[in-house]
C-alpha positions as CSV (number, residue, x, y, z in Angstrom):
1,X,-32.3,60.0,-56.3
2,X,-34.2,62.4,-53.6
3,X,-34.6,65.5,-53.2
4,X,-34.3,67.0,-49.4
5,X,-35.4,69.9,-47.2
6,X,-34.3,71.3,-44.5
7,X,-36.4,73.5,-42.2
8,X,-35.6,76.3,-40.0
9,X,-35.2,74.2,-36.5
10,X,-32.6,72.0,-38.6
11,X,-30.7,75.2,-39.7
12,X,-30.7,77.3,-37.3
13,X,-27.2,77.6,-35.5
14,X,-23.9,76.3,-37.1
15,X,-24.0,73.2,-35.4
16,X,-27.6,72.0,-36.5
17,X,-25.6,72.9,-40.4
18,X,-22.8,70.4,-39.3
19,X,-25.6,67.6,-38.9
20,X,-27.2,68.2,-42.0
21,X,-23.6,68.5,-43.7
22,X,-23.2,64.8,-42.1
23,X,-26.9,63.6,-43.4
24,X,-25.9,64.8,-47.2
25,X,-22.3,63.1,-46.8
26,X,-23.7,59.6,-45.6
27,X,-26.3,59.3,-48.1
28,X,-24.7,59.8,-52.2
29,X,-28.8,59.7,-53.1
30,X,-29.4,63.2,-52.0
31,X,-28.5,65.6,-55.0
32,X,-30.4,68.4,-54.0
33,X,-30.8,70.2,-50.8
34,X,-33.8,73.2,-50.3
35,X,-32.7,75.1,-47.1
36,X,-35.1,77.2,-44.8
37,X,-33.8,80.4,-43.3
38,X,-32.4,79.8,-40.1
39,X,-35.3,79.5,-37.3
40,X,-35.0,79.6,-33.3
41,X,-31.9,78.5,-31.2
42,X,-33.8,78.2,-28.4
43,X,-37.3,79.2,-26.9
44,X,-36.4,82.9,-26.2
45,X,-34.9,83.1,-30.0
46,X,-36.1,85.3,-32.8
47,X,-36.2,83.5,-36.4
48,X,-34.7,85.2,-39.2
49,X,-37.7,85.5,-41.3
50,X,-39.4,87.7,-38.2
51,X,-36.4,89.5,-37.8
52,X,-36.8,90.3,-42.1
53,X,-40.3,91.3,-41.2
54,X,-40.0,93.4,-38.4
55,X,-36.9,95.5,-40.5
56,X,-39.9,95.9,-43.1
57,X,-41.9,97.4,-40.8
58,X,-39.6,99.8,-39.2
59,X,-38.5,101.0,-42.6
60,X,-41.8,101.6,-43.8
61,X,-42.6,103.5,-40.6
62,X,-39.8,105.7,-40.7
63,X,-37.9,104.2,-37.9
64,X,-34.3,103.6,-37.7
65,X,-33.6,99.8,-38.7
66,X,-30.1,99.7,-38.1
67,X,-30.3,97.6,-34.5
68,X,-32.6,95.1,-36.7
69,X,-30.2,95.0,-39.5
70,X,-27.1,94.1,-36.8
71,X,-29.3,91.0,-35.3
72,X,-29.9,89.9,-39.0
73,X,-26.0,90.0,-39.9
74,X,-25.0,89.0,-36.8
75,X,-26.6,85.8,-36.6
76,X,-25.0,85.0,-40.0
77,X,-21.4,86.3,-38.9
78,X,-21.9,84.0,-36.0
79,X,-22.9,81.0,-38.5
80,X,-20.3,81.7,-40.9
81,X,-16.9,82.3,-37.8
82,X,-18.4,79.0,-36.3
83,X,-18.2,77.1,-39.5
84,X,-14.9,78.8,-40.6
85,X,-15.9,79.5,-43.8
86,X,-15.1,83.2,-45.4
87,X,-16.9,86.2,-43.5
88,X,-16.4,88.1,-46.5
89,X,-19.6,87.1,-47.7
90,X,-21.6,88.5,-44.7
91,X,-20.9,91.8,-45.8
92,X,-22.3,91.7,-48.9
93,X,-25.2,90.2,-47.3
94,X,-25.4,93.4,-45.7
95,X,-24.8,95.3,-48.4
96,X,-27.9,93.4,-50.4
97,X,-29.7,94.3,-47.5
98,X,-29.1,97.8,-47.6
99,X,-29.8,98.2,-51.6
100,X,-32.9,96.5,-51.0
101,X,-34.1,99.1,-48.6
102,X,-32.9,102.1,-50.8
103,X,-34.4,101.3,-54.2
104,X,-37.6,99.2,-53.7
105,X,-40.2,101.9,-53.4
106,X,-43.7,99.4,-53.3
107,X,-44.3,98.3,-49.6
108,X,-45.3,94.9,-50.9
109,X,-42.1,94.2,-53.2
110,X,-39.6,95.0,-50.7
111,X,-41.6,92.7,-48.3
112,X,-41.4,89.9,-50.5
113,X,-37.2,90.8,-51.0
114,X,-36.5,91.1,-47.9
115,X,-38.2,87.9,-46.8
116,X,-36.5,86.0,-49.6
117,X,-33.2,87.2,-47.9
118,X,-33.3,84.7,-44.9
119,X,-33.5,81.5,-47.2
120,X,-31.2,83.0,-49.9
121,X,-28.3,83.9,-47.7
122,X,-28.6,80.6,-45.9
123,X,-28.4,78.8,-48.7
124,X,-25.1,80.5,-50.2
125,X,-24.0,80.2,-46.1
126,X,-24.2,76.3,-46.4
127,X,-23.1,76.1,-50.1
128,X,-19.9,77.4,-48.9
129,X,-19.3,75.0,-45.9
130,X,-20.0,71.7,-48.0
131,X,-17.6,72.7,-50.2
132,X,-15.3,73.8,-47.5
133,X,-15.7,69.8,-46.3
134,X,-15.5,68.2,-49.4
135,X,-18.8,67.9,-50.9
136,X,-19.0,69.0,-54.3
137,X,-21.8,71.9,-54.2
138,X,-23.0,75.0,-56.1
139,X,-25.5,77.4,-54.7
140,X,-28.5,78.0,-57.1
141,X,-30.8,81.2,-56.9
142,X,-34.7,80.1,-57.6
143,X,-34.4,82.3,-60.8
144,X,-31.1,80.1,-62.1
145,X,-33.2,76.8,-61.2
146,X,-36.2,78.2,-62.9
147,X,-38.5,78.4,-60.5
148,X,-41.2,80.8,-62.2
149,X,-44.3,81.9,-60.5
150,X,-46.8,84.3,-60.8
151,X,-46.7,88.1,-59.7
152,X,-49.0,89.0,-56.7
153,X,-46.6,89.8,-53.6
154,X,-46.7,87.0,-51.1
155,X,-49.0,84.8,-53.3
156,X,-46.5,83.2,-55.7
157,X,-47.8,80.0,-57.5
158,X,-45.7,78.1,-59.8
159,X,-45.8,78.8,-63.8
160,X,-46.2,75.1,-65.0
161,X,-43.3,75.7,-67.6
162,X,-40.9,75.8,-64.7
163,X,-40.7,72.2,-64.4
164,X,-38.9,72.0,-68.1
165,X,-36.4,74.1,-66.7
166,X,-35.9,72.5,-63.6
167,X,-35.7,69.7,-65.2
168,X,-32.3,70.5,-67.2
169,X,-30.3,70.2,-63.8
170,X,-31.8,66.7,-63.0
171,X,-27.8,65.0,-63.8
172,X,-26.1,67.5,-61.9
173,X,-22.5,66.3,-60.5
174,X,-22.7,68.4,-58.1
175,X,-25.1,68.4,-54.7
176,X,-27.4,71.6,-55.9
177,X,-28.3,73.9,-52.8
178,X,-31.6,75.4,-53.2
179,X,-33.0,78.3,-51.7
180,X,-36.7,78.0,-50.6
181,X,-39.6,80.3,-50.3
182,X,-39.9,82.2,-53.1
183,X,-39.4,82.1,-57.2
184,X,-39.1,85.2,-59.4
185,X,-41.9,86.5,-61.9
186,X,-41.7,87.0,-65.6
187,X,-41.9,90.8,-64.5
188,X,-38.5,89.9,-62.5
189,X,-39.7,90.7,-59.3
190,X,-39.2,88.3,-56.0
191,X,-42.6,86.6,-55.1
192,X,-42.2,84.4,-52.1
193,X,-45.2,81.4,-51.2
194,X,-47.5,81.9,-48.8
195,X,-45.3,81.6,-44.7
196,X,-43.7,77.7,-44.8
197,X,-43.4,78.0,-48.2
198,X,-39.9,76.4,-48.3
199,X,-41.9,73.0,-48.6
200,X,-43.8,74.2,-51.8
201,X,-40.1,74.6,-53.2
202,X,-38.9,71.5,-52.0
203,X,-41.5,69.6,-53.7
204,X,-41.5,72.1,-56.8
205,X,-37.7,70.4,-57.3
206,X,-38.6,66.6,-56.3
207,X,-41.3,67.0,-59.0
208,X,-39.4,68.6,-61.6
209,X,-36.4,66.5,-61.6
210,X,-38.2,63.4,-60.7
211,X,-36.8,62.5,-57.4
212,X,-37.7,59.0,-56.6
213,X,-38.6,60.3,-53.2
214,X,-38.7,63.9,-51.1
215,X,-37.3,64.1,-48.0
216,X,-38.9,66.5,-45.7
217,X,-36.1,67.1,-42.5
218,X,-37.4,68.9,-39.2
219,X,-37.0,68.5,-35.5
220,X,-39.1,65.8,-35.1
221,X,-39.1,62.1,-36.4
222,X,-42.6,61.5,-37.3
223,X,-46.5,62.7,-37.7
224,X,-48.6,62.4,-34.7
225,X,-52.0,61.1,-34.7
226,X,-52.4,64.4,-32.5
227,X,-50.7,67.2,-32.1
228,X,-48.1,66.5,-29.2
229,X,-48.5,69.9,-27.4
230,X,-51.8,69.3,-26.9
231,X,-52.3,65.6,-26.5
232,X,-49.5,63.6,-24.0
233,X,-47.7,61.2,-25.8
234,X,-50.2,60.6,-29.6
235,X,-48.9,57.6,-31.2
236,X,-46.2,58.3,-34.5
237,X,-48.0,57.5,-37.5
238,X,-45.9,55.1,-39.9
239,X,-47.6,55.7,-42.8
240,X,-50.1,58.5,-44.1
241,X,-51.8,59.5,-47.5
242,X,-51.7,62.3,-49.0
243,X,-55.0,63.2,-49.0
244,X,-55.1,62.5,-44.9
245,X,-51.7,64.6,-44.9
246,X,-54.0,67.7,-47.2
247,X,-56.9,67.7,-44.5
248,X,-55.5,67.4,-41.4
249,X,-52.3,70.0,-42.9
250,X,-55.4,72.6,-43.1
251,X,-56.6,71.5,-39.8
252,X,-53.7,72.6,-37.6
253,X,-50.9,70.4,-38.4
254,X,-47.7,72.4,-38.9
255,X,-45.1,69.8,-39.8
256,X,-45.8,69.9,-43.5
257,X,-47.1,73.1,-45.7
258,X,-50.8,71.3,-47.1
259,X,-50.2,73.2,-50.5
260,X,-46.6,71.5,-50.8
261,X,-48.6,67.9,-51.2
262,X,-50.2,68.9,-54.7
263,X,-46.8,68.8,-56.8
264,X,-46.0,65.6,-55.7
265,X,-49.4,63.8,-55.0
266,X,-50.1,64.5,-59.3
267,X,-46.8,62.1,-60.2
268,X,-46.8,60.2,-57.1
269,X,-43.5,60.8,-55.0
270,X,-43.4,60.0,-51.9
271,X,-42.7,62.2,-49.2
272,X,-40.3,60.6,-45.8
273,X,-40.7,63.2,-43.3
274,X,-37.2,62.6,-40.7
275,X,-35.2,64.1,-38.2
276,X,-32.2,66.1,-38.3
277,X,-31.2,65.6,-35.0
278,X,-32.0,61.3,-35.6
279,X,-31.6,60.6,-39.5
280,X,-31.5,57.4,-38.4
281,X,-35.4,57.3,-37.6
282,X,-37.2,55.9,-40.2
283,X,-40.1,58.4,-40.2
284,X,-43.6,59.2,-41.3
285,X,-44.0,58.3,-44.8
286,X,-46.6,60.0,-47.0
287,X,-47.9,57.9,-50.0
288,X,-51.2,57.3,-52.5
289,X,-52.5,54.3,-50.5
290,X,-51.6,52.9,-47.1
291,X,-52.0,49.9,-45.5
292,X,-53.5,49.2,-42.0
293,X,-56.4,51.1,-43.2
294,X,-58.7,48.9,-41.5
295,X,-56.9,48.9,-38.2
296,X,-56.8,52.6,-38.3
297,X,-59.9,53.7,-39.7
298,X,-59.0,57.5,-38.4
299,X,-55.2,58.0,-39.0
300,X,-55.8,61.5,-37.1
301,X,-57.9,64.7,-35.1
302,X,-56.4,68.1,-35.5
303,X,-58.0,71.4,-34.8
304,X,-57.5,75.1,-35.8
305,X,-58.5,78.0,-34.3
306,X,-59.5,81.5,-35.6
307,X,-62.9,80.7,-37.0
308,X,-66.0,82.9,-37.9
309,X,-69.5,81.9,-38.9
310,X,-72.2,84.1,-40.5
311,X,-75.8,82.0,-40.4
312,X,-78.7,83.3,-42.2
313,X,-82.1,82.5,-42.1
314,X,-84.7,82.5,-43.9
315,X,-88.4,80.8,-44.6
316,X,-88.5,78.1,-47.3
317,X,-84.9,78.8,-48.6
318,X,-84.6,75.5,-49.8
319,X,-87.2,76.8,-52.4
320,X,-85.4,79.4,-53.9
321,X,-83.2,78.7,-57.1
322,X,-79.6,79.9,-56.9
323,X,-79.9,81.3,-53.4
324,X,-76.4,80.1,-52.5
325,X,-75.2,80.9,-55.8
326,X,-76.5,84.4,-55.1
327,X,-75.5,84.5,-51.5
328,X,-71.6,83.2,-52.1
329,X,-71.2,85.6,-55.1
330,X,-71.4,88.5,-52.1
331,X,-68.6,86.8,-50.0
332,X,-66.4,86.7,-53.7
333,X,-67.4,90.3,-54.4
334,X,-65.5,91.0,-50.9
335,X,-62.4,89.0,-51.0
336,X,-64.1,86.4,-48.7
337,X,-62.5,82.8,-48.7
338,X,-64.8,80.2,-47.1
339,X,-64.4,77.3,-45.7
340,X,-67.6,75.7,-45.2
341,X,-71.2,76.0,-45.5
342,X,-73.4,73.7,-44.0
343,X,-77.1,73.9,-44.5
344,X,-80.4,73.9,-43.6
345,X,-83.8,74.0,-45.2
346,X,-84.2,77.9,-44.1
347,X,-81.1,78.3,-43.1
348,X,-77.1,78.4,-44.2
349,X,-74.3,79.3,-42.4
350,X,-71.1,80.2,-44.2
351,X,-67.7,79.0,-42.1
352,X,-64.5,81.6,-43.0
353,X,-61.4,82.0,-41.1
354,X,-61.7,85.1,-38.9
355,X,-58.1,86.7,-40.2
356,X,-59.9,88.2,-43.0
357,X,-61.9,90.3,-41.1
358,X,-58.8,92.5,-39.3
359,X,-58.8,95.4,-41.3
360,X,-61.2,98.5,-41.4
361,X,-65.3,97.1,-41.4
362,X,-65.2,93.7,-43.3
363,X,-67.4,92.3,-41.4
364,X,-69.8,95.4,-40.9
365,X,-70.0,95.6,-44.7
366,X,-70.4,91.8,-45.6
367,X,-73.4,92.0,-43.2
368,X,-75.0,95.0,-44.5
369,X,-74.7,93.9,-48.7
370,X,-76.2,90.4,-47.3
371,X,-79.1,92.1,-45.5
372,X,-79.7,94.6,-48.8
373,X,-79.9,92.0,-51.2
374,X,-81.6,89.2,-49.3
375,X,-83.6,90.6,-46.3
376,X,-82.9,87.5,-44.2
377,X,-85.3,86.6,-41.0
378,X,-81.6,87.1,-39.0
379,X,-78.3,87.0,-39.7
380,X,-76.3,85.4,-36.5
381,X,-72.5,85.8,-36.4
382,X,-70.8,84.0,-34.2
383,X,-67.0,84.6,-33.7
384,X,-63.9,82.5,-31.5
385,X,-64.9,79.0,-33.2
386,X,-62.5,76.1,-33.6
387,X,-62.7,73.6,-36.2
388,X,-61.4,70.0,-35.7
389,X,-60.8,67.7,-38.0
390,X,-61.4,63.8,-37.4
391,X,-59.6,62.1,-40.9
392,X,-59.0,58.6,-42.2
393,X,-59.4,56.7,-45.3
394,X,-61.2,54.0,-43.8
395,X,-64.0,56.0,-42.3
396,X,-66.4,55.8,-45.3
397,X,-66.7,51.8,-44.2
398,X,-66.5,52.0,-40.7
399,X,-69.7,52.0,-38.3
400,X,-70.0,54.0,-35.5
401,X,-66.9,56.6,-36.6
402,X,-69.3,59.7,-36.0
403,X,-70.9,58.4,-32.5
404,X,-67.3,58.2,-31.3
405,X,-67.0,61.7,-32.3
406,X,-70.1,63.0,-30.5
407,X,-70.2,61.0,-27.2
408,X,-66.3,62.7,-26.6
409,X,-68.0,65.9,-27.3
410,X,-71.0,65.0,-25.2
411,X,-68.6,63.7,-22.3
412,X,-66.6,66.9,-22.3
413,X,-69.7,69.0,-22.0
414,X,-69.2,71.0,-25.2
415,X,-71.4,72.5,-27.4
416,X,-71.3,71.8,-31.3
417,X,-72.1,74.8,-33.6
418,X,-71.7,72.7,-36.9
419,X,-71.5,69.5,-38.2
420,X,-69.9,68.7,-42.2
421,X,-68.3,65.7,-43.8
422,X,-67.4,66.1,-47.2
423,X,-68.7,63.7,-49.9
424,X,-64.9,61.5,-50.0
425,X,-66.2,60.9,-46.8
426,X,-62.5,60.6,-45.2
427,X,-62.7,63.2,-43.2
428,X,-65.8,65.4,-40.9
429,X,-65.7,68.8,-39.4
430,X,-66.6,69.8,-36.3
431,X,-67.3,73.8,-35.2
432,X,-66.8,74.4,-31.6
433,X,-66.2,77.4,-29.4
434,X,-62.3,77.8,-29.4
435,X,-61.9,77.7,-25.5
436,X,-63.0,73.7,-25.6
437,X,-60.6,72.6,-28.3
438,X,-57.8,71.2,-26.5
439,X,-60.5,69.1,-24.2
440,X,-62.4,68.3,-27.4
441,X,-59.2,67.0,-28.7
442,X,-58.1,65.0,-25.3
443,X,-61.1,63.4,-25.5
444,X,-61.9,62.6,-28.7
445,X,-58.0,61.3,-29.2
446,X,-58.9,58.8,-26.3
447,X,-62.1,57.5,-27.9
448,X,-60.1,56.3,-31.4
449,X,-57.1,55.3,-30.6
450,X,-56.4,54.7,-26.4
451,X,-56.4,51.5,-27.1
């Protein structure tokens, strides 16, 4: 029995819904379809989720919303005339939309409502047509599946009892369509996962009515051992693990939401990523353990951008008991996530992403606690670092995996601000200055797996 997802690419236009219609027809093993809002026709295309955002944003602004509002509708009216199902339902899609606007008052809530809206019509959208066709379906809102979560807006995380509830629908006749995205709180209010959180849903279902396997559909076949836009022609992985999938997901590859691996990687269901547009493509499959681990020591490199480090020195820090207790508590007393801290013996520099810095004086104000309670030699920032990820199970027993690493670095003339492997040793960091990372990533792609 699986359990698929279909993302925004695969959904986005009336004929991309006809394909998928096809998959769920030849295959009686899908019972349960999570759907994405529809994403962009084309390069020039707006998806609906943006279009949600940016109505948001004129509303709370005070500026008419109606041209928004028409580009949201329309794009379903088009959907639902091209599919011939009843356009009857578009209207109250629009009537939804305008309730939602008049009697949410908190900024936040109505964000979260209206974000929901692009997955939730969809999924009503598509319920429709496979009945239409002759698939058995039923539409099901997160609330009626019982996906539960907690209440901070755009933050939801799953209430663990939700999987006894989901698990009531498990021997459903019918072929269950599933909005993604977002669950409601005990307090009734729509909370939607953090932005691709349609995978988290997906997997939410797999797990709870124990789907012998997830399948993961977008618009392309398999996982790259680079990322394709960056690297000319990286070789399709076959087979990945989850815990490869988690670190190089936080590095900078998009295909699959890293926080949508934890549901399934705790009971062990696998995960086929495939192809709309060629089901018949076998696809990248994410498992526990792989084979090949030895001929591909490094499954993958990946790198993010949007990086900031804060270094702080000091004389004989090494000697100081609960100094990086001391100094990290500062970073949680400001909201600060962080991503790394590599060390010296008088020095440590703390690695964050740079996003939580954009309002008002973060940064000034981090700085100026850090230099009140510690009186540090300096404090260096430096900001516009990359990180890149070089990942594979088979690292921890491979020789000369690093010096691979930093000769491409060395070749490419490029400057290395910080070096970290964590202690699973299946994956190490590299901090660079964001203007090298798609050389960094040519290179160091040629040095593992040209050959």
């Amino acid at each position: 029995m699986k359990v698929a997802k279909f993302g925004g690419s695969s959904l986005s236009s009336a004929s991309q819904i006809i394909k998928v219609a096809n998959i769920i027809r030849n295959d009686s093993n899908i019972r349960f379809v999570v759907v994405s809002a529809p994403g962009k026709r084309n390069d020039s295309d707006i998806k609906i989720t943006d279009l949600l955002i940016a109505l948001h944003t004129n509303h709370s602004i005070g500026i008419s919303t109606t041209s928004i509002e028409n580009q949201i509708i329309d794009r379903y009216q088009q959907i639902a005339v091209e599919l011939d199902i009843n356009v009857a339902i578009v209207k109250e899609f629009q009537a939804q939309l305008h309730d939602l606007l008049q009697t949410i008052t908190n900024s936040d809530r109505l964000l979260d409502a209206l974000k929901s809206c692009g997955e939730d019509f969809n999924a009503q959208l598509i319920s429709q047509y496979f009945n239409k066709i002759g698939l058995e379906a039923e539409y099901k809102s997160p609330e009626a599946m019982g996906i539960f979560v907690t209440d901070e807006p755009g933050n939801a995380q799953l209430l663990k009892e939700s999987y006894a509830k989901i698990a009531t629908h498990k021997d459903s006749e019918k072929v269950l369509v599933i909005p993604g995205f977002f669950g409601v709180s005990k307090q009734r209010n729509i909370v939607t996962f953090s932005r691709g959180g349609s995978d988290i849903t997906g997997a939410i279902i797999a797990r709870g009515v124990e789907a012998d396997i997830y399948e993961n559909y977008t618009d392309q076949s398999h996982i790259y051992s680079a990322h394709p836009g960056i690297v000319k022609n990286p070789h399709a992985i076959n087979e990945i693990t989850y815990r490869e999938m988690r670190e190089l997901a936080y590095s900078g590859f998009g295909i699959f939401h890293d926080e949508a691996l934890t549901p399934l990687y705790e009971v062990r269901i696998p995960i086929q990523i495939k192809n709309t547009n060629a089901p018949e493509i076998v696809g990248t499959k994410i498992v526990v353990d792989r084979g090949e681990v030895k001929k591909y020591p490094v499954i993958g490199v990946s790198g993010d951008e949007g990086f900031i480090s804060v270094t702080i020195k000091r004389y004989l820090l090494n000697r100081e008991v609960g100094y990086t207790r001391r100094l990290l508590q500062i970073f949680e007393d400001h909201d600060i996530n962080v991503e790394h801290i590599p060390t010296g013996i008088d020095d440590i520099s703390v690695v964050m992403r740079a996003n939580q810095f954009e309002h008002n004086n973060k940064l000034e104000e981090l700085l100026e606690d850090i230099e009140q309670q510690f009186e540090p030699e300096w404090i260096h920032v430096e900001k516009d670092l990359a990180i890149i990820a070089i990942v594979g199970e088979g690292m921890r027993d491979t020789i000369g995996i690093a010096n691979k690493a930093t000769a491409a670095f060395a070749d490419s003339n490029i400057s290395l601000r910080m070096i970290n492997q964590g202690a699973s040793e299946i994956s190490m960091f590299f901090a660079i200055p964001s203007k090298d990372l798609k050389k960094a990533l040519n290179n160091l792609y040629q040095n593992y797996f040209e050959k």
